[in-house]
N, C-alpha and C positions, 0 to 999 in steps of 0.2 A: 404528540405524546411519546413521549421514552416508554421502551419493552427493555425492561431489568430483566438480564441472564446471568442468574447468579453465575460467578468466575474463581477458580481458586487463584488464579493470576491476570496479569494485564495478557492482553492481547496484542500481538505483533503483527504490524503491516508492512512487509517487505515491499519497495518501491524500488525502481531503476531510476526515478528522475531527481533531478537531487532538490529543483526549486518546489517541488509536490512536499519532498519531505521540510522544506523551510518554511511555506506556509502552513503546513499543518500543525510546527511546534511555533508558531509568531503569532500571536494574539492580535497585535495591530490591526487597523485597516490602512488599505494605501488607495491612494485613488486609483493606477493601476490595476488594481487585484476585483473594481469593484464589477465587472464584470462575471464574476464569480457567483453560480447560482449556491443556494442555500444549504444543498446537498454538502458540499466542500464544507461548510461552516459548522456542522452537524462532527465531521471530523474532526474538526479544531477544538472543537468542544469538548469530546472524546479526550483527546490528548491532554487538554487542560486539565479534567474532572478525574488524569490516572488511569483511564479503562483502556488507552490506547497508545500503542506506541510506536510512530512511525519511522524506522528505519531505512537506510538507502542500502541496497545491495548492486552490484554491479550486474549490467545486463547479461553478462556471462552466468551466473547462475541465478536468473530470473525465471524460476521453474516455469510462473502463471503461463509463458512463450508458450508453452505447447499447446494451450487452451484459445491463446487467443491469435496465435500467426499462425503463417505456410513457414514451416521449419525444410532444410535442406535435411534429407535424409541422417550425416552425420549429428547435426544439433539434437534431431529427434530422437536419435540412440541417447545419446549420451543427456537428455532432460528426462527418456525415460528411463533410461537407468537411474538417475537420483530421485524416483519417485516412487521406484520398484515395480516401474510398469510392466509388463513383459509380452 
């Protein structure tokens, strides 16, 4: 069951991968992709139905990094700098 959040805009999903962002605006199925649990298909959906938009951002400034890796001290200045961390 879908939970509607009302939105005054679409929602943007910055990605670093660039085939994450191809299957999520390709409606198709390929025999390749059918490994793909249902989760992923929930996002296609998403993108088709306008609530979502998934763009590619280069790994360079892929904020989510500091949430989800061991950052070298430099990267971690400067992702929490563009997050306003301090």
């Amino acid at each position: 069951m879908k939970t509607m959040i009302p939105m005054n805009s679409v929602f943007k999903l910055y990605v670093d991968n660039e085939a994450a962002v191809k299957l999520a605006q390709n409606p198709k199925f390929y025999r390749r992709t059918k490994h793909i649990r249902n989760g992923h298909f929930y996002v296609r959906e998403c993108v088709s139905d306008g609530e979502l938009e998934v763009k590619r951002v280069t790994a360079e400034f892929q904020l989510a990094d500091i949430m989800t890796k061991p950052l070298l001290k430099p990267r971690l200045t400067t992702l929490c700098d563009k997050i306003r961390l301090t």
